[in-house]
Predicted model as a PDB file, atoms N, CA, C, CB and O in Angstrom, pLDDT in the B-factor column:
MODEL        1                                                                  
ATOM      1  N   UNK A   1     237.723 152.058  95.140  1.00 73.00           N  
ATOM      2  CA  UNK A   1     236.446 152.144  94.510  1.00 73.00           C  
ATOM      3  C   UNK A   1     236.237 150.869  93.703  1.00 73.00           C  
ATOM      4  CB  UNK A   1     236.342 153.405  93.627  1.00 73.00           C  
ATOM      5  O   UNK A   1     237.168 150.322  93.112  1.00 73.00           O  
ATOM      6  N   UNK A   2     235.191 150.486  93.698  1.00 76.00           N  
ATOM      7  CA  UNK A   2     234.979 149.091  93.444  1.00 76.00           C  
ATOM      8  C   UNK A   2     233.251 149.103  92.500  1.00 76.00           C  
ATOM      9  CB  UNK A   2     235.024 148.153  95.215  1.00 76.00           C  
ATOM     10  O   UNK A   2     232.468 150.039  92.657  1.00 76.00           O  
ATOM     11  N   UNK A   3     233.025 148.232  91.829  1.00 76.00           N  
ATOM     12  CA  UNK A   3     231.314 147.780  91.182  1.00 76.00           C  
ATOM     13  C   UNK A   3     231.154 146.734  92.114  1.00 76.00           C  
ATOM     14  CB  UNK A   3     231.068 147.099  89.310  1.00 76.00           C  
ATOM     15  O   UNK A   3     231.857 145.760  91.845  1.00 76.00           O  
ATOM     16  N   UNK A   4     230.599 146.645  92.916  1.00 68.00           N  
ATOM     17  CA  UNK A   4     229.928 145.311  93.362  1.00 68.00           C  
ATOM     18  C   UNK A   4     228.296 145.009  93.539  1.00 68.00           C  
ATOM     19  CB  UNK A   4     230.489 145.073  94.671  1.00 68.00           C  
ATOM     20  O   UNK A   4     227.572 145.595  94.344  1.00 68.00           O  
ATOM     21  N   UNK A   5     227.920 144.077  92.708  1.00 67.00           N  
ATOM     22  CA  UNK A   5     226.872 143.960  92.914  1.00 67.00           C  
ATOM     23  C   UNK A   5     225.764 144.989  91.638  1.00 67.00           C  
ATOM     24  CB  UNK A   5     226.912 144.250  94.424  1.00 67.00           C  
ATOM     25  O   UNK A   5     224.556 144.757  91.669  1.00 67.00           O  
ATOM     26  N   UNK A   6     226.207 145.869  90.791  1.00 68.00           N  
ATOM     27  CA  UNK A   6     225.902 146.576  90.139  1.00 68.00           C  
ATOM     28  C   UNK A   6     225.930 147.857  91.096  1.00 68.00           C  
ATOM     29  CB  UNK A   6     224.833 146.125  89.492  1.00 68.00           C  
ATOM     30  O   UNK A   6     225.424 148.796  90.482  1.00 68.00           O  
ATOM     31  N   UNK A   7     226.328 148.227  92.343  1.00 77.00           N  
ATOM     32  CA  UNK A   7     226.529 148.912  92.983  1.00 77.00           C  
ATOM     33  C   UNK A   7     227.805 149.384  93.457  1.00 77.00           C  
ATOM     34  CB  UNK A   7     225.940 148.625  93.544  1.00 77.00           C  
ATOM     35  O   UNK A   7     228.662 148.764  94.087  1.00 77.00           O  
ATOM     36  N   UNK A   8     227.798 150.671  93.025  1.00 87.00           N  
ATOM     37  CA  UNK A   8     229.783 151.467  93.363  1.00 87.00           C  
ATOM     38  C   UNK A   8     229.814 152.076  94.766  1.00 87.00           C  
ATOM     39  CB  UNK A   8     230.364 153.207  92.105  1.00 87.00           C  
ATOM     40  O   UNK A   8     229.093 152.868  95.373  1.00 87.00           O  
ATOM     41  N   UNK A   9     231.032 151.334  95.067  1.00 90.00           N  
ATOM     42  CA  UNK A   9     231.438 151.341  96.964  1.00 90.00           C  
ATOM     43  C   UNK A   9     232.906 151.685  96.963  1.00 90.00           C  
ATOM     44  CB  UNK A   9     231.255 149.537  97.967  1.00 90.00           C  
ATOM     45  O   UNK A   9     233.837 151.158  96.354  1.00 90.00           O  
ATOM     46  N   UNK A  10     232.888 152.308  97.474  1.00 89.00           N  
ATOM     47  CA  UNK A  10     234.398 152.999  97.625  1.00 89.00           C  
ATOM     48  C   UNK A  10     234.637 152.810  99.481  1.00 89.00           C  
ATOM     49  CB  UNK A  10     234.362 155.106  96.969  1.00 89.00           C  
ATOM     50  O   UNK A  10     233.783 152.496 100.311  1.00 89.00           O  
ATOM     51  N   UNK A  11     235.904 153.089  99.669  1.00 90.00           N  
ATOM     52  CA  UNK A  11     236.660 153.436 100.980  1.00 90.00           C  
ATOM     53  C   UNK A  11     237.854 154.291 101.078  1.00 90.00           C  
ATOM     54  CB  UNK A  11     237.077 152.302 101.535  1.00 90.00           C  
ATOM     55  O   UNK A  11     238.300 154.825 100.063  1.00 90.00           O  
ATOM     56  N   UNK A  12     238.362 154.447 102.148  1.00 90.00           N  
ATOM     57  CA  UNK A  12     239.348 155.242 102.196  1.00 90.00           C  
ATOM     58  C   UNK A  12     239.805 156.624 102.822  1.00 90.00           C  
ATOM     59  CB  UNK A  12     239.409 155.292 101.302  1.00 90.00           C  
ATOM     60  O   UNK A  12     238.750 157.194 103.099  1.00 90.00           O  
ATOM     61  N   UNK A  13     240.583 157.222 103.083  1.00 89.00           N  
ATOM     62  CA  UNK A  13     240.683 158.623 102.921  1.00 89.00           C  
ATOM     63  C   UNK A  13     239.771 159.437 102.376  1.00 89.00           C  
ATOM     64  CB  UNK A  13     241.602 158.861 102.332  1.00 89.00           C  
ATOM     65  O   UNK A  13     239.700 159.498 101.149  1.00 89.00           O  
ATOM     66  N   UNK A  14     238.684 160.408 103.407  1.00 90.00           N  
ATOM     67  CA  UNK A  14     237.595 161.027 102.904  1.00 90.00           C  
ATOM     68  C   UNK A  14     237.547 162.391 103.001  1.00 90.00           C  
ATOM     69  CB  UNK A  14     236.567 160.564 103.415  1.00 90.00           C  
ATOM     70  O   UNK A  14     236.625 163.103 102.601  1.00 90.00           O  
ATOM     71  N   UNK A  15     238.721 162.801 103.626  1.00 90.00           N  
ATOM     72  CA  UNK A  15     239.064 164.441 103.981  1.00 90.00           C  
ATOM     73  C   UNK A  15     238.677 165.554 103.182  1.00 90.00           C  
ATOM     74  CB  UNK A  15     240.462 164.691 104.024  1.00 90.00           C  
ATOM     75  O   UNK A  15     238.604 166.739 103.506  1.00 90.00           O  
ATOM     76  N   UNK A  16     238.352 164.804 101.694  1.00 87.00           N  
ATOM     77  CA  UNK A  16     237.790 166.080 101.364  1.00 87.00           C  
ATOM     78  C   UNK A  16     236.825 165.667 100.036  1.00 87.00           C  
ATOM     79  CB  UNK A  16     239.059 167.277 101.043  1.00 87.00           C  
ATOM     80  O   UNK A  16     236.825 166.097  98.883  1.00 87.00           O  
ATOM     81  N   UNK A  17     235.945 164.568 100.764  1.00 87.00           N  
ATOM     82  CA  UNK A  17     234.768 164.100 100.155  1.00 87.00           C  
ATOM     83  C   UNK A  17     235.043 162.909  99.091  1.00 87.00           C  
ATOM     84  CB  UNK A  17     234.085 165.306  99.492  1.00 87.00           C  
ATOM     85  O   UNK A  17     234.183 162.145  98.651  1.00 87.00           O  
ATOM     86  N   UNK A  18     236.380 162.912  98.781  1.00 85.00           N  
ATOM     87  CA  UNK A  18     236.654 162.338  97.671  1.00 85.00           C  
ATOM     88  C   UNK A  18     235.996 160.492  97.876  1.00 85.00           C  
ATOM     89  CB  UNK A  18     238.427 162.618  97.444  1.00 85.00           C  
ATOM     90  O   UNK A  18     235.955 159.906  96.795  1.00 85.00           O  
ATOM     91  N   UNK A  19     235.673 159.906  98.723  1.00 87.00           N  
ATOM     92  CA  UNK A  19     234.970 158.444  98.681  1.00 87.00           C  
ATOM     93  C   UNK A  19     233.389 158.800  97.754  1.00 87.00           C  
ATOM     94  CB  UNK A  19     234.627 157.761 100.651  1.00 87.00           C  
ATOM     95  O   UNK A  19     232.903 158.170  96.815  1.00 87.00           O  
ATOM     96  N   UNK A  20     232.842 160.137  98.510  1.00 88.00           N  
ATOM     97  CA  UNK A  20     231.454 159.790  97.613  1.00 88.00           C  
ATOM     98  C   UNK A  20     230.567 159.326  98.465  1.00 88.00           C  
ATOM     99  CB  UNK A  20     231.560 158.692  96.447  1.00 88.00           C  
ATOM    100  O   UNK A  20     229.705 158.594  97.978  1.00 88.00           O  
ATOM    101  N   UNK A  21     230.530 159.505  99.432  1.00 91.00           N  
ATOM    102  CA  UNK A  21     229.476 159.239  99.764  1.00 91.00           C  
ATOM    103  C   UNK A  21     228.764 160.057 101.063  1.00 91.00           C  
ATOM    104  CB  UNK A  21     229.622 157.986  99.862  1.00 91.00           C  
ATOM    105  O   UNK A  21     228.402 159.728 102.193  1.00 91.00           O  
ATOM    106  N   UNK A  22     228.766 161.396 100.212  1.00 90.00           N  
ATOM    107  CA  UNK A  22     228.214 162.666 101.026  1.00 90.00           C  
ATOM    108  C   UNK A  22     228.925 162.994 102.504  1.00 90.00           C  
ATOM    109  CB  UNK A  22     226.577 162.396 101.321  1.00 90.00           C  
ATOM    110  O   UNK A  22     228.607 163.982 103.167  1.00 90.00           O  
ATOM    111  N   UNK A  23     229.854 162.100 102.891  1.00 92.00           N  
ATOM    112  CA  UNK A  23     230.883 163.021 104.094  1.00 92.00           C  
ATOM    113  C   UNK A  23     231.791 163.260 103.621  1.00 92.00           C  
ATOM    114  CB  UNK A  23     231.397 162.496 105.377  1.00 92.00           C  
ATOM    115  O   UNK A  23     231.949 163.347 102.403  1.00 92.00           O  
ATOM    116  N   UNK A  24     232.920 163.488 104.774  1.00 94.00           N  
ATOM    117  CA  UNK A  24     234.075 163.524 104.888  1.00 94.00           C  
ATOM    118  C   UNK A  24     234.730 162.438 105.810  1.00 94.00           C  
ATOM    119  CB  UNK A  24     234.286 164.710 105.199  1.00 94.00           C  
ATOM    120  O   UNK A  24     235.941 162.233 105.726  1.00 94.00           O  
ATOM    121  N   UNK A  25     234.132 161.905 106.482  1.00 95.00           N  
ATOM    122  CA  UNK A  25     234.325 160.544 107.283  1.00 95.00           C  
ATOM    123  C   UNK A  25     235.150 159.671 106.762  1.00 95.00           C  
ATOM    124  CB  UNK A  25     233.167 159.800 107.465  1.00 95.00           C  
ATOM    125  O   UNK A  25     234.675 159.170 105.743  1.00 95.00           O  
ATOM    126  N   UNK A  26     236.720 159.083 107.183  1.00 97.00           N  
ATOM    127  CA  UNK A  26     237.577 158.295 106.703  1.00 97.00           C  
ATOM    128  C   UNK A  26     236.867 156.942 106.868  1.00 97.00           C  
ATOM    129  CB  UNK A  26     238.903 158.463 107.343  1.00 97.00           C  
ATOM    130  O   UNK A  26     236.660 156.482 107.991  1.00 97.00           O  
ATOM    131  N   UNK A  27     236.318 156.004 105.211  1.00 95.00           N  
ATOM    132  CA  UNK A  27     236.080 154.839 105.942  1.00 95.00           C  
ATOM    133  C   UNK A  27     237.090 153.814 105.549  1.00 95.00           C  
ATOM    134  CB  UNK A  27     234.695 154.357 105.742  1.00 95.00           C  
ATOM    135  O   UNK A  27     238.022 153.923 104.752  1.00 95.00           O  
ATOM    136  N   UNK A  28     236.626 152.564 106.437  1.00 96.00           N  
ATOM    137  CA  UNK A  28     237.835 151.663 106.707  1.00 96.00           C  
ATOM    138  C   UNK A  28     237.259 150.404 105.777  1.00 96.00           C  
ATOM    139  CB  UNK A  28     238.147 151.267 108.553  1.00 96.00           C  
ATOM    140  O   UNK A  28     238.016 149.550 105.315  1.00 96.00           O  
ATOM    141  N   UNK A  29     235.981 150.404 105.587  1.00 94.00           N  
ATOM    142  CA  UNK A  29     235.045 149.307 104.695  1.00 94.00           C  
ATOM    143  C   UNK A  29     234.381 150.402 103.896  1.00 94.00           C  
ATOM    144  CB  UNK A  29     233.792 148.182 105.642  1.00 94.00           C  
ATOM    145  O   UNK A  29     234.177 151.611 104.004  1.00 94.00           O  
ATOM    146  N   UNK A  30     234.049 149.078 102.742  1.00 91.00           N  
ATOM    147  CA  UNK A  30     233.195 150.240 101.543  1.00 91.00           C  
ATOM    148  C   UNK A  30     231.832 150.297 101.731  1.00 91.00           C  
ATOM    149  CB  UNK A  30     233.280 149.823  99.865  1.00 91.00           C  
ATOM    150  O   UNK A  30     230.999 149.506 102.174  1.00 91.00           O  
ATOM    151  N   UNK A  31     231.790 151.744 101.163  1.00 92.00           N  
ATOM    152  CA  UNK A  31     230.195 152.254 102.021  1.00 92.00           C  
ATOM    153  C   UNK A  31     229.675 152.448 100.233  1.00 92.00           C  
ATOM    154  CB  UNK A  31     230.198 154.361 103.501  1.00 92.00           C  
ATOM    155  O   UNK A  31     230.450 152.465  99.277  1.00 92.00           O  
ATOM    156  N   UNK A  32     228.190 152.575 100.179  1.00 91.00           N  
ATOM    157  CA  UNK A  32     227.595 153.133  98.796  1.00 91.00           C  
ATOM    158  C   UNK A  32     228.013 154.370  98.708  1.00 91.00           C  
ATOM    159  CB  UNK A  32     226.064 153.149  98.623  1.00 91.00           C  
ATOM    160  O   UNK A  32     228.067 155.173  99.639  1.00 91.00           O  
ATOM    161  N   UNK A  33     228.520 154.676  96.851  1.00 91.00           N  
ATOM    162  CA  UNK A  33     228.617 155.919  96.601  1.00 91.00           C  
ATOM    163  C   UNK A  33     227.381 156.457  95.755  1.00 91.00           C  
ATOM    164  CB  UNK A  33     229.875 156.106  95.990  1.00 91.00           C  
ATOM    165  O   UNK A  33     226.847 155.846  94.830  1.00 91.00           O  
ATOM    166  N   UNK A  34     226.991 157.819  96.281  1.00 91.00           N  
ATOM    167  CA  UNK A  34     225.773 158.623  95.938  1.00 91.00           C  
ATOM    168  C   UNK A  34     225.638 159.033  94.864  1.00 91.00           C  
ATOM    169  CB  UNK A  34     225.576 159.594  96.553  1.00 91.00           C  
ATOM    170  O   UNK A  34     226.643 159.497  94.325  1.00 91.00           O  
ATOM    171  N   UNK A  35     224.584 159.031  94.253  1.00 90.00           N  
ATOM    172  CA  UNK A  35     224.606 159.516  92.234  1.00 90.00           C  
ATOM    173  C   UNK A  35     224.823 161.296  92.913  1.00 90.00           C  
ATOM    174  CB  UNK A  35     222.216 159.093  90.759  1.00 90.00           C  
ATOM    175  O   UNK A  35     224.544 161.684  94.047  1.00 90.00           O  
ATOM    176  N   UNK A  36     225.305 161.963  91.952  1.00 86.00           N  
ATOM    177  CA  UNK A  36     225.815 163.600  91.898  1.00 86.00           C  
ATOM    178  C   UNK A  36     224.670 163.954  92.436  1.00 86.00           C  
ATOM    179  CB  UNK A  36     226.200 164.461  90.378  1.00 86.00           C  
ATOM    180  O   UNK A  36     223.541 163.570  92.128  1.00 86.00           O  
ATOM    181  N   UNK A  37     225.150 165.060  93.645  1.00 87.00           N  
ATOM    182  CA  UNK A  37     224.154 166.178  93.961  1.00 87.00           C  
ATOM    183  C   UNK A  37     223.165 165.151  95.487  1.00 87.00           C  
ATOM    184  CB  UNK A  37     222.939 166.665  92.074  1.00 87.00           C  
ATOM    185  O   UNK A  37     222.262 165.593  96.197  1.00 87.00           O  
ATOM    186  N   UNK A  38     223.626 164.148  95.512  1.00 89.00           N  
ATOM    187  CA  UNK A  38     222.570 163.619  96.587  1.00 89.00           C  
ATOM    188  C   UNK A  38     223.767 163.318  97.687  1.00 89.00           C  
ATOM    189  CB  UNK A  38     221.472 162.054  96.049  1.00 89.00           C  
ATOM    190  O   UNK A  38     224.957 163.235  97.382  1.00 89.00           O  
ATOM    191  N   UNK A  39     223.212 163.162  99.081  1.00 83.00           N  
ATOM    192  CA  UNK A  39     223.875 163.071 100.198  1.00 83.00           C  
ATOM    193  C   UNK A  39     223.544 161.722 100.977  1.00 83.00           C  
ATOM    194  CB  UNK A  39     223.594 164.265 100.949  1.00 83.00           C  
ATOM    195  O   UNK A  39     224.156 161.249 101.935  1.00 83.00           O  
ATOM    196  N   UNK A  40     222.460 161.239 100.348  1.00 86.00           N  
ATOM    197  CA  UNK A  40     221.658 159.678 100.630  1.00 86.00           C  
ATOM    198  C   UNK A  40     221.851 158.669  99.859  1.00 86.00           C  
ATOM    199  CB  UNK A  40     220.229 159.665 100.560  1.00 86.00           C  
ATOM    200  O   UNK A  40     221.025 158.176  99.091  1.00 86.00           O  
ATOM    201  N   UNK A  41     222.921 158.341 100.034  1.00 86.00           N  
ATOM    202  CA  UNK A  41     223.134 157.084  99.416  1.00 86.00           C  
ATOM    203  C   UNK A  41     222.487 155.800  99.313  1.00 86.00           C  
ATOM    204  CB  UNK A  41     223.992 156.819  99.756  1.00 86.00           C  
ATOM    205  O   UNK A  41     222.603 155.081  98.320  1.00 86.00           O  
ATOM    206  N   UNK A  42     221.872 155.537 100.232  1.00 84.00           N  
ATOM    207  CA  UNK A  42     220.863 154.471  99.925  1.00 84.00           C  
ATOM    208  C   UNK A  42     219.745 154.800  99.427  1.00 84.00           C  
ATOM    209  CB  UNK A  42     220.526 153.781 100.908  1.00 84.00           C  
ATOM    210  O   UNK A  42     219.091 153.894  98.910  1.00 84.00           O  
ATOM    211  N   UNK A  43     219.355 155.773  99.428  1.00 87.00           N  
ATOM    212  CA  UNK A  43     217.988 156.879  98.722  1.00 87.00           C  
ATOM    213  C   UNK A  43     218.496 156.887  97.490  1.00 87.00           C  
ATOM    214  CB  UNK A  43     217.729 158.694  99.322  1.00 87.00           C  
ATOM    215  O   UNK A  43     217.626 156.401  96.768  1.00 87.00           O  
ATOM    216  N   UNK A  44     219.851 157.303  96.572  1.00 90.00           N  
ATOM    217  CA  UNK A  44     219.703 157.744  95.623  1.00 90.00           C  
ATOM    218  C   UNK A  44     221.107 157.369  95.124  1.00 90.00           C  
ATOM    219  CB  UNK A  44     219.195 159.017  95.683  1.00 90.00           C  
ATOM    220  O   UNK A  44     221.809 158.180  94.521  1.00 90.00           O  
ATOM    221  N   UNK A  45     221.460 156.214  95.374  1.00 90.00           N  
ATOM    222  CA  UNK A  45     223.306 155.532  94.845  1.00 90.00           C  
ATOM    223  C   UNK A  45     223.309 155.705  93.618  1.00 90.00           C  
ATOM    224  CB  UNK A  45     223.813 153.732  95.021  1.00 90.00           C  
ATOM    225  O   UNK A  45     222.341 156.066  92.949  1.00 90.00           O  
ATOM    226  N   UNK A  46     224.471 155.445  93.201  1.00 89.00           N  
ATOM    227  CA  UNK A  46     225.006 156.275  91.846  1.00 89.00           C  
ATOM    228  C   UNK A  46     224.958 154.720  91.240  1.00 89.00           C  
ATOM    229  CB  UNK A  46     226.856 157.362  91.866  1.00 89.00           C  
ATOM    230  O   UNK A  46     225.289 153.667  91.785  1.00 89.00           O  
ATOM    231  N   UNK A  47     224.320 155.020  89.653  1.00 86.00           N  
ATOM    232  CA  UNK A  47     223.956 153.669  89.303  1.00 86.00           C  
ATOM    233  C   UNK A  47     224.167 153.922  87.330  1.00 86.00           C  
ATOM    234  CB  UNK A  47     222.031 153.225  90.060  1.00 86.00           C  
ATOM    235  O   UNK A  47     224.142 154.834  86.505  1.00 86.00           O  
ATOM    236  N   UNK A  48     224.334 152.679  87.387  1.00 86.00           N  
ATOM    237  CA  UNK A  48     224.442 152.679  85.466  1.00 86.00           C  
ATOM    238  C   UNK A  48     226.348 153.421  85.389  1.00 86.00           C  
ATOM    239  CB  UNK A  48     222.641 154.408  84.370  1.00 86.00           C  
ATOM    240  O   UNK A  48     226.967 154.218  84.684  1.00 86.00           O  
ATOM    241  N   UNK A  49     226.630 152.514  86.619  1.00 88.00           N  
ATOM    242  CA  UNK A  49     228.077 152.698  86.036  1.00 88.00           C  
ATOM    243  C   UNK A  49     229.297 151.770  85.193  1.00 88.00           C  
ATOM    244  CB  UNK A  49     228.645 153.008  87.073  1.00 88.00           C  
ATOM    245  O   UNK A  49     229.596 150.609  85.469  1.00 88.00           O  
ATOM    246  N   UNK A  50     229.672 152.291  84.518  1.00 86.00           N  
ATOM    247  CA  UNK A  50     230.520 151.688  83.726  1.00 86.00           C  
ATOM    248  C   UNK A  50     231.911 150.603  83.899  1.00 86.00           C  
ATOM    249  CB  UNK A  50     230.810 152.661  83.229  1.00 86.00           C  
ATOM    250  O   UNK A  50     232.154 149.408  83.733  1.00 86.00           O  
ATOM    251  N   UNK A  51     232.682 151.947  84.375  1.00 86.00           N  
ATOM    252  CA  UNK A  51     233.749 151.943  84.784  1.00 86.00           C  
ATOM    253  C   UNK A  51     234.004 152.928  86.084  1.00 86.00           C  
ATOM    254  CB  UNK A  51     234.455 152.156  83.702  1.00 86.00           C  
ATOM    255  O   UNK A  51     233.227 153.802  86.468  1.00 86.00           O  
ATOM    256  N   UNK A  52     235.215 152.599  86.642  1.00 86.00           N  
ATOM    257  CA  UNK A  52     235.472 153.663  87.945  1.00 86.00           C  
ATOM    258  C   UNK A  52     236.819 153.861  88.156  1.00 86.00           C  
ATOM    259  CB  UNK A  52     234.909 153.169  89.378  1.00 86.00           C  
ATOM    260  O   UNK A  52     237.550 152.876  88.054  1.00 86.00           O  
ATOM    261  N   UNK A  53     237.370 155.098  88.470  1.00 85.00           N  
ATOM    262  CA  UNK A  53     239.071 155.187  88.352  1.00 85.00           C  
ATOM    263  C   UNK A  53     238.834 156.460  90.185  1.00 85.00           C  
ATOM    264  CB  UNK A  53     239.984 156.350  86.020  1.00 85.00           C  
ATOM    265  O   UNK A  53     238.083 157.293  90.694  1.00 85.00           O  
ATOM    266  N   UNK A  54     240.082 155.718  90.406  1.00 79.00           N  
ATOM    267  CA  UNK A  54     240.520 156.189  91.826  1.00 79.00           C  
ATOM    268  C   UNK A  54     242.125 156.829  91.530  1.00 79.00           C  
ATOM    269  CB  UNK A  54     240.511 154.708  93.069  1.00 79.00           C  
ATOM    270  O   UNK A  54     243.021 156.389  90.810  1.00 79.00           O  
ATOM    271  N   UNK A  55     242.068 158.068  92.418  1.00 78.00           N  
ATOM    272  CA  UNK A  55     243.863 158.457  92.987  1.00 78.00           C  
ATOM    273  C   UNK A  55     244.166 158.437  94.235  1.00 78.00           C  
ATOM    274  CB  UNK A  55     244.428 159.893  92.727  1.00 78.00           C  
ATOM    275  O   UNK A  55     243.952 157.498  95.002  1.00 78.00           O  
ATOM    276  N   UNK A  56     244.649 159.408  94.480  1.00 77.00           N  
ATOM    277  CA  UNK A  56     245.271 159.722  95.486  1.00 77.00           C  
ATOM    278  C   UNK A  56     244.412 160.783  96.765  1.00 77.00           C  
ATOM    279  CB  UNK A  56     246.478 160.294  94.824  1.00 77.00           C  
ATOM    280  O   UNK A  56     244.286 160.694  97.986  1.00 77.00           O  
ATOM    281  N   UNK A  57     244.011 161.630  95.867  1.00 74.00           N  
ATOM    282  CA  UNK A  57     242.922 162.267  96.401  1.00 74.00           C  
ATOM    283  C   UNK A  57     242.107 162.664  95.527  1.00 74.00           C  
ATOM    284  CB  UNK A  57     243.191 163.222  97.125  1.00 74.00           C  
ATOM    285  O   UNK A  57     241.727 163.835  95.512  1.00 74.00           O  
ATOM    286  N   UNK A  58     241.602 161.562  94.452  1.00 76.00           N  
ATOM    287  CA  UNK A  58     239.796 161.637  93.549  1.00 76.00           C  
ATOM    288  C   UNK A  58     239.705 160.458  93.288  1.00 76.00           C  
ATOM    289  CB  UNK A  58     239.451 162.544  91.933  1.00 76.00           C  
ATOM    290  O   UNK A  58     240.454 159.493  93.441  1.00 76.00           O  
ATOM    291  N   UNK A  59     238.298 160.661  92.698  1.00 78.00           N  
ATOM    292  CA  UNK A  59     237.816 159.283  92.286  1.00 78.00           C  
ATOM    293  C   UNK A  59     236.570 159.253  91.370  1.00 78.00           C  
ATOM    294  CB  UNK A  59     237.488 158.476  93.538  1.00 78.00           C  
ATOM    295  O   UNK A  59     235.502 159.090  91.961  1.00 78.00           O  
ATOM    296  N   UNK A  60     236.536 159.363  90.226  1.00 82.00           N  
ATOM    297  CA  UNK A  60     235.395 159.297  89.767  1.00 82.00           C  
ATOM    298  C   UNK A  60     234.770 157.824  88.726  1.00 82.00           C  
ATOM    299  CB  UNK A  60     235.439 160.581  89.112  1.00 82.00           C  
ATOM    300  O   UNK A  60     235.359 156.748  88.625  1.00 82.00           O  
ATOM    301  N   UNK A  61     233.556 158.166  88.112  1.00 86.00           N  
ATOM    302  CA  UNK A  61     233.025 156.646  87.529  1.00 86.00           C  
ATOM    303  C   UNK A  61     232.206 157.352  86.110  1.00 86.00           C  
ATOM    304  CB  UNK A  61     231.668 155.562  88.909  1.00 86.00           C  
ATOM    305  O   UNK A  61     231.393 158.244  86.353  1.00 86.00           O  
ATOM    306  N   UNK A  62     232.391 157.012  84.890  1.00 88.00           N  
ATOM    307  CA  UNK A  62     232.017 156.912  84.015  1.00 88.00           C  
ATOM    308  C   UNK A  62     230.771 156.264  83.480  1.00 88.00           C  
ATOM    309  CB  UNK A  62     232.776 156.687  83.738  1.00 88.00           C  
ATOM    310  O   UNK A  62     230.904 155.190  82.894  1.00 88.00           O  
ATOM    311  N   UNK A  63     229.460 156.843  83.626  1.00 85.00           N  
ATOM    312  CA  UNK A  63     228.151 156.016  83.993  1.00 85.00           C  
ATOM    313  C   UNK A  63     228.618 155.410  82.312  1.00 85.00           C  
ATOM    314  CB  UNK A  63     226.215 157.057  84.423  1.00 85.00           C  
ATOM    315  O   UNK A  63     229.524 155.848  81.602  1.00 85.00           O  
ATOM    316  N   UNK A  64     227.601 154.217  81.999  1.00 83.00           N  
ATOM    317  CA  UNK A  64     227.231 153.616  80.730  1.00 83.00           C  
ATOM    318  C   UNK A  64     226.923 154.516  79.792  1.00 83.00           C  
ATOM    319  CB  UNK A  64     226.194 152.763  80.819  1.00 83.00           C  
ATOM    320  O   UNK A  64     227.198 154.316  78.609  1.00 83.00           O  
ATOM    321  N   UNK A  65     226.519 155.244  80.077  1.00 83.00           N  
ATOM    322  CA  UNK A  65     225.848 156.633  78.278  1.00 83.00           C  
ATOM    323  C   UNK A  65     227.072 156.835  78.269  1.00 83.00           C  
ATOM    324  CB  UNK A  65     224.602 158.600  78.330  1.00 83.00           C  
ATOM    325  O   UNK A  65     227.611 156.695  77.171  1.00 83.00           O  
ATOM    326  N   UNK A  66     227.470 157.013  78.801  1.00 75.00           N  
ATOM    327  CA  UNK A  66     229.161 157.609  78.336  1.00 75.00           C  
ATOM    328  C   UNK A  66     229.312 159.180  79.666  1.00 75.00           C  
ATOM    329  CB  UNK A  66     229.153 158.450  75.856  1.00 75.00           C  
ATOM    330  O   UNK A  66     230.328 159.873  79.689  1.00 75.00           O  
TER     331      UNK A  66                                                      
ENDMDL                                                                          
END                                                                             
């Protein structure tokens, strides 16, 4: 999981949604991750993020308000 661009892109192991970006599809390059509750990532990417922390199997991002 990565900021690039003011935009958060993740890859990886997606088996059980954990990239973010509304599948389960393993990707191999980073795709946009979706703000909560949306499945359209280019419609509605997750934005005003801070910071971003990845595991093993999660990954989440800490928008700017806190």
């Amino acid at each position: 999981m990565a900021i690039a661009n003011g935009k958060v892109v993740a890859w990886g192991e997606n088996d059980r949604g954990q990239v973010g970006d509304g599948t389960q599809t393993d990707r191999e390059t980073p795709v946009r991750v979706c703000a909560p509750g949306a499945t359209d990532c280019n419609g509605r990417p997750l934005t005003r993020v801070a910071s971003v922390y990845a595991g093993l199997q999660h990954s989440f991002a800490v928008r700017s308000s806190g």
